[in-house]
Jmol script that loads the backbone (N, CA, C; Angstrom):
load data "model"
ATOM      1  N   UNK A   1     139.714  37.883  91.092  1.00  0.00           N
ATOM      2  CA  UNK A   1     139.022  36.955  91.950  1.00  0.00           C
ATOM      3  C   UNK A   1     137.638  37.535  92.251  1.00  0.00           C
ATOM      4  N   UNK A   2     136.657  36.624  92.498  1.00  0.00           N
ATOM      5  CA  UNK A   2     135.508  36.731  92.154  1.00  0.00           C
ATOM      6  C   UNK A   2     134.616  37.057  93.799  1.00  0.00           C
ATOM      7  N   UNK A   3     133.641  37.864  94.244  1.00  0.00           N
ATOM      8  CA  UNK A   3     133.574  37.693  95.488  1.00  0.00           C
ATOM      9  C   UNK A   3     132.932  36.646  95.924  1.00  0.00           C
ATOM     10  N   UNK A   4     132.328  35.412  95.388  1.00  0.00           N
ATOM     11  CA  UNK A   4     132.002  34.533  95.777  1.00  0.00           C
ATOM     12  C   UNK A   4     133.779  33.782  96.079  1.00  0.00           C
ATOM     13  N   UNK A   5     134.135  33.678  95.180  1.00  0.00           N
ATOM     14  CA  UNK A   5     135.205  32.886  95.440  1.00  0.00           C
ATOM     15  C   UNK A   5     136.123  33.098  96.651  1.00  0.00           C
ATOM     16  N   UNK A   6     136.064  34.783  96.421  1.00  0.00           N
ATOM     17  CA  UNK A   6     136.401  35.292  98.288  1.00  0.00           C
ATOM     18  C   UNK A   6     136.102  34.510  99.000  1.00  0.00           C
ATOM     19  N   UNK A   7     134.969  34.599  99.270  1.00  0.00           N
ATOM     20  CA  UNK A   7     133.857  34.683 100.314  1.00  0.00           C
ATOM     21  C   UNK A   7     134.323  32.757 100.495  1.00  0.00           C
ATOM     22  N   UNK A   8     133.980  31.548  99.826  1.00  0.00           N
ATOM     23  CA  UNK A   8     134.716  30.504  99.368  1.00  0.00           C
ATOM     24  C   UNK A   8     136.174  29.944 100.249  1.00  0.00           C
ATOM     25  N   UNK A   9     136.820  31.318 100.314  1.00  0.00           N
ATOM     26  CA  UNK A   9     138.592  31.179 100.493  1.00  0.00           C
ATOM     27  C   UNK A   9     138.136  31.351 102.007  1.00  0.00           C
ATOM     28  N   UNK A  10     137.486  32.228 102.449  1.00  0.00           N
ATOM     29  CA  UNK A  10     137.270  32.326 104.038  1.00  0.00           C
ATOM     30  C   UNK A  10     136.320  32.145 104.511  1.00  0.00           C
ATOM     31  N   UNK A  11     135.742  30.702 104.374  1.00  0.00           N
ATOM     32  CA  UNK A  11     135.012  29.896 104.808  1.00  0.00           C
ATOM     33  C   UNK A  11     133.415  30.346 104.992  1.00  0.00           C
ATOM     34  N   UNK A  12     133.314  31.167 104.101  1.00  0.00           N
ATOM     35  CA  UNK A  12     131.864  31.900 104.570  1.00  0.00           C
ATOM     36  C   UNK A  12     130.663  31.668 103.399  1.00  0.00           C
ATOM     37  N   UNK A  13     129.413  31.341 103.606  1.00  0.00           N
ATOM     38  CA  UNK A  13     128.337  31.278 102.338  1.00  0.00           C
ATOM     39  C   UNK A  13     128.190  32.282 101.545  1.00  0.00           C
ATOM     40  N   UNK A  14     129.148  31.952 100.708  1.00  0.00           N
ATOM     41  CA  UNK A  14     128.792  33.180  99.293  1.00  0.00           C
ATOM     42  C   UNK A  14     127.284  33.924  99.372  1.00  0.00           C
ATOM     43  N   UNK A  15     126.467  32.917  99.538  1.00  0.00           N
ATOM     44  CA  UNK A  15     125.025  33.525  99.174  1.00  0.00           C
ATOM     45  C   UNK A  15     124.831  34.634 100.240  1.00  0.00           C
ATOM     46  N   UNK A  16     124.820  34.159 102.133  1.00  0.00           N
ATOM     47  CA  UNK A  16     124.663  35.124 102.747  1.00  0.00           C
ATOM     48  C   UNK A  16     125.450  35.545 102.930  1.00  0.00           C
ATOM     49  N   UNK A  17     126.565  35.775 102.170  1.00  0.00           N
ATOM     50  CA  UNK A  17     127.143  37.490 102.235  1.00  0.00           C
ATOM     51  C   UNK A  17     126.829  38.277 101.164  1.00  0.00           C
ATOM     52  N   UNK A  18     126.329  37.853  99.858  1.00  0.00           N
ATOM     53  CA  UNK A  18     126.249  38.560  99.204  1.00  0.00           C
ATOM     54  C   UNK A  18     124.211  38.844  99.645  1.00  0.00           C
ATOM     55  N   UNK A  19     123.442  38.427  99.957  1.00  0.00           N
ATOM     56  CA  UNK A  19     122.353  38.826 100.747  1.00  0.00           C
ATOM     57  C   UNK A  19     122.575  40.013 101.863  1.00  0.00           C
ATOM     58  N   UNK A  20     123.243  40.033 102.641  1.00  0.00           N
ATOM     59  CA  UNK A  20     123.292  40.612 104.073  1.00  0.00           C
ATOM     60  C   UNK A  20     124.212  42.023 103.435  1.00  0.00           C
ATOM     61  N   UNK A  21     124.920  42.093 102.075  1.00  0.00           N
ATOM     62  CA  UNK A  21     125.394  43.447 101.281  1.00  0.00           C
ATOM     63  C   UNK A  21     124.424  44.082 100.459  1.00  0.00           C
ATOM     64  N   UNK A  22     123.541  43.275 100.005  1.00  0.00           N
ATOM     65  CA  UNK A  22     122.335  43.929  99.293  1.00  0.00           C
ATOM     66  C   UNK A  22     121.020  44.588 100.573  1.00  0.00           C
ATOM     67  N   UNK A  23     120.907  43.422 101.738  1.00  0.00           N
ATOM     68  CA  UNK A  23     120.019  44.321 102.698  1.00  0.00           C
ATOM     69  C   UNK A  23     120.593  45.748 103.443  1.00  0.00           C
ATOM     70  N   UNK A  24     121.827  45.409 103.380  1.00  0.00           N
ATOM     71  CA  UNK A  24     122.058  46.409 104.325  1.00  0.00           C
ATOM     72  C   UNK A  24     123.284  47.397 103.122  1.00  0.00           C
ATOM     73  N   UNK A  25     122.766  47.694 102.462  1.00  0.00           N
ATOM     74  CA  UNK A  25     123.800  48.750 101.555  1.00  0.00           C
ATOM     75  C   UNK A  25     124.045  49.938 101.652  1.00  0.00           C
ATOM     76  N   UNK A  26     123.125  50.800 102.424  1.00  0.00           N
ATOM     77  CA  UNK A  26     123.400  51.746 102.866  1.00  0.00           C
ATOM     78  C   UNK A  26     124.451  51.985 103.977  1.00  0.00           C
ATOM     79  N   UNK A  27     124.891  50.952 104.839  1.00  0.00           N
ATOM     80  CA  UNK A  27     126.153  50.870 105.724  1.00  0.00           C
ATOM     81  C   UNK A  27     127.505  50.170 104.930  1.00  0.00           C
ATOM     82  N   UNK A  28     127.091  49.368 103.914  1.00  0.00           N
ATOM     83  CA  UNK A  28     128.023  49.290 103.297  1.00  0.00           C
ATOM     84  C   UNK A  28     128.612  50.334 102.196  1.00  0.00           C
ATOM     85  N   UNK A  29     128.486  51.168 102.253  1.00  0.00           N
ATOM     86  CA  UNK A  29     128.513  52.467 101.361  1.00  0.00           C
ATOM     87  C   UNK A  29     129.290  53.255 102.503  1.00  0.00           C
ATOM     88  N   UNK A  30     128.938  53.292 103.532  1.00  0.00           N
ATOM     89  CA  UNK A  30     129.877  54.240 104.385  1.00  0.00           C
ATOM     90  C   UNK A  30     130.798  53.455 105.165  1.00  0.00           C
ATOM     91  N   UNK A  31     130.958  52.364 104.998  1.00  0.00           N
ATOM     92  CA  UNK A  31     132.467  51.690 105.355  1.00  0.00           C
ATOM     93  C   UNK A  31     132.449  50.117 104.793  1.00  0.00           C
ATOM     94  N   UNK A  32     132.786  50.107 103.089  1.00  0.00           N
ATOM     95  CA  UNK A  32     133.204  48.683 102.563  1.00  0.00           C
ATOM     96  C   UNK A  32     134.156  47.904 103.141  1.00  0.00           C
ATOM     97  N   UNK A  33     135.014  48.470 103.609  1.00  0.00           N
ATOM     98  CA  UNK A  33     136.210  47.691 104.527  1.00  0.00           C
ATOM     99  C   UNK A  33     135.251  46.346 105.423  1.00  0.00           C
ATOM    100  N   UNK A  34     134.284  46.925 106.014  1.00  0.00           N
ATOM    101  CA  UNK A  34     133.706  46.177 106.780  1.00  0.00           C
ATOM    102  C   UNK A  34     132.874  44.789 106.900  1.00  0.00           C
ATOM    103  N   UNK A  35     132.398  45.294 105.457  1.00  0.00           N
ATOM    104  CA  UNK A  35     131.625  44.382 104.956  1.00  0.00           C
ATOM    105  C   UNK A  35     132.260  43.519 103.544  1.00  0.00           C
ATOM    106  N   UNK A  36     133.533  43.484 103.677  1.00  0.00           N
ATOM    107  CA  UNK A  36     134.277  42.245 103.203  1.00  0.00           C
ATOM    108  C   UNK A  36     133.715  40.392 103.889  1.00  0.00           C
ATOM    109  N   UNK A  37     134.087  39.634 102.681  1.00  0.00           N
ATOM    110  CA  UNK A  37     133.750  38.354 103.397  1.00  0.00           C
ATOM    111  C   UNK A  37     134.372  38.011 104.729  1.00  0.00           C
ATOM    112  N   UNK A  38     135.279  38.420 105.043  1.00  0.00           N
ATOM    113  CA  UNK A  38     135.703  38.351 106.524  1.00  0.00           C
ATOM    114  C   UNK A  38     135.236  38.431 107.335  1.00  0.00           C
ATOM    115  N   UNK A  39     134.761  39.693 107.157  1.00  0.00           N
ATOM    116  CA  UNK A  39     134.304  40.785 108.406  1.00  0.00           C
ATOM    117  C   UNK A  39     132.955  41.215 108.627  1.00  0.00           C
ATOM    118  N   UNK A  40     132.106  40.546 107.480  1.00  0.00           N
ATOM    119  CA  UNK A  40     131.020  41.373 107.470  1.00  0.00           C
ATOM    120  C   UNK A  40     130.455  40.162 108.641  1.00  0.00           C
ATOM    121  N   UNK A  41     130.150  39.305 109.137  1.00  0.00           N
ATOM    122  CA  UNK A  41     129.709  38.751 110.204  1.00  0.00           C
ATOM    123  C   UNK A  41     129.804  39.937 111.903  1.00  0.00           C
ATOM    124  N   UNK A  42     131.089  40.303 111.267  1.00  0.00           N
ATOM    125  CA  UNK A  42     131.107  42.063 112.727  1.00  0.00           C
ATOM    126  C   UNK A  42     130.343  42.571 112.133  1.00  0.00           C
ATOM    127  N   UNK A  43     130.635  42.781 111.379  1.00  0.00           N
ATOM    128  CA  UNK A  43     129.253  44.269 110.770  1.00  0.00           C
ATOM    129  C   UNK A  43     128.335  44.101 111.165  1.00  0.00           C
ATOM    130  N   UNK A  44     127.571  43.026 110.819  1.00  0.00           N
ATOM    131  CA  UNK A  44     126.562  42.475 111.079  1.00  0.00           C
ATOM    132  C   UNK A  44     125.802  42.500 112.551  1.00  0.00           C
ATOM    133  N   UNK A  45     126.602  41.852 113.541  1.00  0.00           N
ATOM    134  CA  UNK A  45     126.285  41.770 114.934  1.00  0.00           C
ATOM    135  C   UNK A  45     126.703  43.629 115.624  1.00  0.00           C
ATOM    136  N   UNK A  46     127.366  44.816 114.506  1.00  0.00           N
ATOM    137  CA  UNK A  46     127.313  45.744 115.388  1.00  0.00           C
ATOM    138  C   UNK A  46     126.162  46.506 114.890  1.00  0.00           C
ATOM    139  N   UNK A  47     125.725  46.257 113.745  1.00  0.00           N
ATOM    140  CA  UNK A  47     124.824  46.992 113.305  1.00  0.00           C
ATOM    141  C   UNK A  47     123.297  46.132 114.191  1.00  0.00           C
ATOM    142  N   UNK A  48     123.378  45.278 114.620  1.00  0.00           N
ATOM    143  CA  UNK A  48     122.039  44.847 115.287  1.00  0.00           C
ATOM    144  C   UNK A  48     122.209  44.916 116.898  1.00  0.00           C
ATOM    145  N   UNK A  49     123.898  45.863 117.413  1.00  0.00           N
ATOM    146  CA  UNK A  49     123.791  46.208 118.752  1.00  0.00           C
ATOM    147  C   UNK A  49     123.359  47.422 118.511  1.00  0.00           C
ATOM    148  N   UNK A  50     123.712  48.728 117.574  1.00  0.00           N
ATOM    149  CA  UNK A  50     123.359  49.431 117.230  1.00  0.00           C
ATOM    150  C   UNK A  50     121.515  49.861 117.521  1.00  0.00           C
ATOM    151  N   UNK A  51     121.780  50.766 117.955  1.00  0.00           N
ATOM    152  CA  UNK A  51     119.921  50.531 118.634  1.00  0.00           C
ATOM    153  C   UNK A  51     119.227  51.656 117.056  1.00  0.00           C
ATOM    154  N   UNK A  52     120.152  52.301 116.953  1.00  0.00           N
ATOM    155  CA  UNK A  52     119.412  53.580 115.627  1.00  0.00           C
ATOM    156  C   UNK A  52     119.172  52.166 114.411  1.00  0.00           C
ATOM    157  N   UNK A  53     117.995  53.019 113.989  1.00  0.00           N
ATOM    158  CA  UNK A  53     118.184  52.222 112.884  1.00  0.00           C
ATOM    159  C   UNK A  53     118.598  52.430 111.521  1.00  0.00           C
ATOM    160  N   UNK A  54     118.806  51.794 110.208  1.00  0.00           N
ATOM    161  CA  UNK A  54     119.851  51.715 109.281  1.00  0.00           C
ATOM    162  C   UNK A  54     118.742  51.778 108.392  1.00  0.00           C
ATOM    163  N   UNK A  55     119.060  52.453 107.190  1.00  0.00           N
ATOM    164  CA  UNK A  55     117.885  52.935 106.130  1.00  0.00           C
ATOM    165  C   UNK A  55     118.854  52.161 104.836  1.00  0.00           C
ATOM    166  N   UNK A  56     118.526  50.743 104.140  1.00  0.00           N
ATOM    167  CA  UNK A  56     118.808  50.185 102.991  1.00  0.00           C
ATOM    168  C   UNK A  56     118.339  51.288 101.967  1.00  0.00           C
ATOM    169  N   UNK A  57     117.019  51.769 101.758  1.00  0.00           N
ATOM    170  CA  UNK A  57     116.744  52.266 100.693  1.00  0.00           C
ATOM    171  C   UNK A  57     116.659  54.144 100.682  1.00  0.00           C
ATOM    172  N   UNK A  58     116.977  54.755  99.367  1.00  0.00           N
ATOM    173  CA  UNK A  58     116.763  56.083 100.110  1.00  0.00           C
ATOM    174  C   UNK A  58     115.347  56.408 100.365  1.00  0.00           C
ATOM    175  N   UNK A  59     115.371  57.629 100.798  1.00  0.00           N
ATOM    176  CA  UNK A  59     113.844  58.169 101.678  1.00  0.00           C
ATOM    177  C   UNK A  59     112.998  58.599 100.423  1.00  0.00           C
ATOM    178  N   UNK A  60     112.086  58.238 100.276  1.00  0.00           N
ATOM    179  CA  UNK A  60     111.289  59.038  99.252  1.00  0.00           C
ATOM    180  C   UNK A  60     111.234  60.193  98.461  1.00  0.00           C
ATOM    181  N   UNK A  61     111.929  61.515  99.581  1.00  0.00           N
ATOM    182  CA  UNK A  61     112.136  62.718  99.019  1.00  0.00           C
ATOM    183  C   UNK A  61     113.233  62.565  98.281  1.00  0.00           C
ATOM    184  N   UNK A  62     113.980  61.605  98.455  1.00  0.00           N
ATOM    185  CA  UNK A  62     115.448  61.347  97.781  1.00  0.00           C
ATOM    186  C   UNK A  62     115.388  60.680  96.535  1.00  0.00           C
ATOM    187  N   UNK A  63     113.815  60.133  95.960  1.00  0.00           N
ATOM    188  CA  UNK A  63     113.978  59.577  94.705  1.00  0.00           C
ATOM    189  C   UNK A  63     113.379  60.434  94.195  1.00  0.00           C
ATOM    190  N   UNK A  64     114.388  59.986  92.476  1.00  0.00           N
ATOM    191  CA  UNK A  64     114.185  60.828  91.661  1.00  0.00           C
ATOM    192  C   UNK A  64     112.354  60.699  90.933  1.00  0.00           C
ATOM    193  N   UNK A  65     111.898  61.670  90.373  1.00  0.00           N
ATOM    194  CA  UNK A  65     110.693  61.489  89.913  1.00  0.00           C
ATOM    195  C   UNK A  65     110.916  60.700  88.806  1.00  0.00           C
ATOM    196  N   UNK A  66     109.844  59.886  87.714  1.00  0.00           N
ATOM    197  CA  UNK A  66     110.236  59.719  86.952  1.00  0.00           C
ATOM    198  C   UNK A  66     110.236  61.214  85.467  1.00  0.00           C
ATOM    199  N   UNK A  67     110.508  60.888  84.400  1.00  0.00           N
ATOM    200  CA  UNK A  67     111.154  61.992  83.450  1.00  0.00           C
ATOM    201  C   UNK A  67     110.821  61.761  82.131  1.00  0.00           C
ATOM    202  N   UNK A  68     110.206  62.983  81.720  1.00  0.00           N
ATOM    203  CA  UNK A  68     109.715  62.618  80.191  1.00  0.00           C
ATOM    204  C   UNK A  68     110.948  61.995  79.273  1.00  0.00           C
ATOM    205  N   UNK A  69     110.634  61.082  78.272  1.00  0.00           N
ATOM    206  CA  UNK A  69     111.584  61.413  77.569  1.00  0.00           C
ATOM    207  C   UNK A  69     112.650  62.402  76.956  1.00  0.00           C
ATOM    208  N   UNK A  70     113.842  62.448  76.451  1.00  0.00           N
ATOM    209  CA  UNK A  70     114.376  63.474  75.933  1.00  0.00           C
ATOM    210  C   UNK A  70     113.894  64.385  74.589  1.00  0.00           C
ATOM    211  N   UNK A  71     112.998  63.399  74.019  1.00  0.00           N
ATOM    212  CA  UNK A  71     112.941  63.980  72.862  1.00  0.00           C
ATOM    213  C   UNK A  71     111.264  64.530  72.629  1.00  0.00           C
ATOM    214  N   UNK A  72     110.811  64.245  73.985  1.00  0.00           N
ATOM    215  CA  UNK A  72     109.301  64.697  74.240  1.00  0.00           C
ATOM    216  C   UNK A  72     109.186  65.508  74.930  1.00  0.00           C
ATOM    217  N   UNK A  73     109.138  67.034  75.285  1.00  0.00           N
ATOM    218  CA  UNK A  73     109.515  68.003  76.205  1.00  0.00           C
ATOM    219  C   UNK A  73     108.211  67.807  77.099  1.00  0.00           C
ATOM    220  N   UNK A  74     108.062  67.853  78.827  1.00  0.00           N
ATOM    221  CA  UNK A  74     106.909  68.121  79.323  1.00  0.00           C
ATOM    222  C   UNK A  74     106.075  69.028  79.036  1.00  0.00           C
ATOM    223  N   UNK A  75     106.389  70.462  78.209  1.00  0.00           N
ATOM    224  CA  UNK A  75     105.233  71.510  78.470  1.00  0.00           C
ATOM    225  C   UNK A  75     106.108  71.609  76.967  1.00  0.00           C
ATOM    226  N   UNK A  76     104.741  72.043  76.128  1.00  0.00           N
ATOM    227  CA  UNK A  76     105.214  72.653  74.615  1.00  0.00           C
ATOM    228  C   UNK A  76     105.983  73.886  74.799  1.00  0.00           C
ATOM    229  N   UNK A  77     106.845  74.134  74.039  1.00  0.00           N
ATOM    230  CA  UNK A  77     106.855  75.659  74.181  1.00  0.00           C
ATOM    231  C   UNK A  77     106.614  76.178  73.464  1.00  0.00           C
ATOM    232  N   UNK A  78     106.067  77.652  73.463  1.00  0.00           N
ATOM    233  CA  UNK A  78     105.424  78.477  72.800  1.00  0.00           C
ATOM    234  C   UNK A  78     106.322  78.696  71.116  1.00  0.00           C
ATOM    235  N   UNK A  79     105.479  78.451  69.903  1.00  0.00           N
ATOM    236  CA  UNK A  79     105.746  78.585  68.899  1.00  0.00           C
ATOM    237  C   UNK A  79     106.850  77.230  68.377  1.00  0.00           C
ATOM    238  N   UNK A  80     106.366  76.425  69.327  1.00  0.00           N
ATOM    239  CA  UNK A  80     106.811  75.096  68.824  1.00  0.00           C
ATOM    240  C   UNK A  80     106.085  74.312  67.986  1.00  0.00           C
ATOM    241  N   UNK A  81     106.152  73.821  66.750  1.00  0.00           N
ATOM    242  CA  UNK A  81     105.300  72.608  66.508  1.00  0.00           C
ATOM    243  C   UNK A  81     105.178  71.111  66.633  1.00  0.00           C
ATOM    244  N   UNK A  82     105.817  70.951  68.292  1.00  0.00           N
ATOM    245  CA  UNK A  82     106.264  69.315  68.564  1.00  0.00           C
ATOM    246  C   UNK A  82     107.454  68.896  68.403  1.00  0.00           C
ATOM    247  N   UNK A  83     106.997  67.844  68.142  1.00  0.00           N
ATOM    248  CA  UNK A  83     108.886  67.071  67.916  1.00  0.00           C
ATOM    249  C   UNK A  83     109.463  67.784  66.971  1.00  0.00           C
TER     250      UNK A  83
END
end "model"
wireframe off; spacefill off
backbone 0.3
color backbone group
């Protein structure tokens, strides 16, 4: 079963639940239980009594850089001739 179709079975808009799991994914990551089509309407109203606030995306220091290819090394190494 499909989570729209969930979402469908217990009377809730597929679309904003599957919206309100993509904004807020970082709380859905530390308790999915919650943010089922059921329930995520609680989630919802505790995370906006909640006065801290909730970080969707990670922090900058937390993304990765991007990365040379594999088969293109960043720095030659010595007595290499390239690829």
């Amino acid at each position: 079963m499909s989570l729209i179709h969930t979402a469908e079975l217990h009377q809730v808009e597929p679309f904003n639940d599957l919206v309100a799991l993509l904004r807020h994914a970082a709380a859905v990551a530390l308790d999915p239980p919650a943010w089922m089509p059921w329930n995520y309407t609680t989630a919802l109203a505790r995370l906006s009594a909640d006065p801290a606030p909730h970080r969707t995306d990670p922090a900058p220091s937390a993304r990765r850089a991007p990365t040379a290819p594999c088969h293109a090394p960043a720095q030659p190494r010595r007595g290499a001739g390239g690829c």
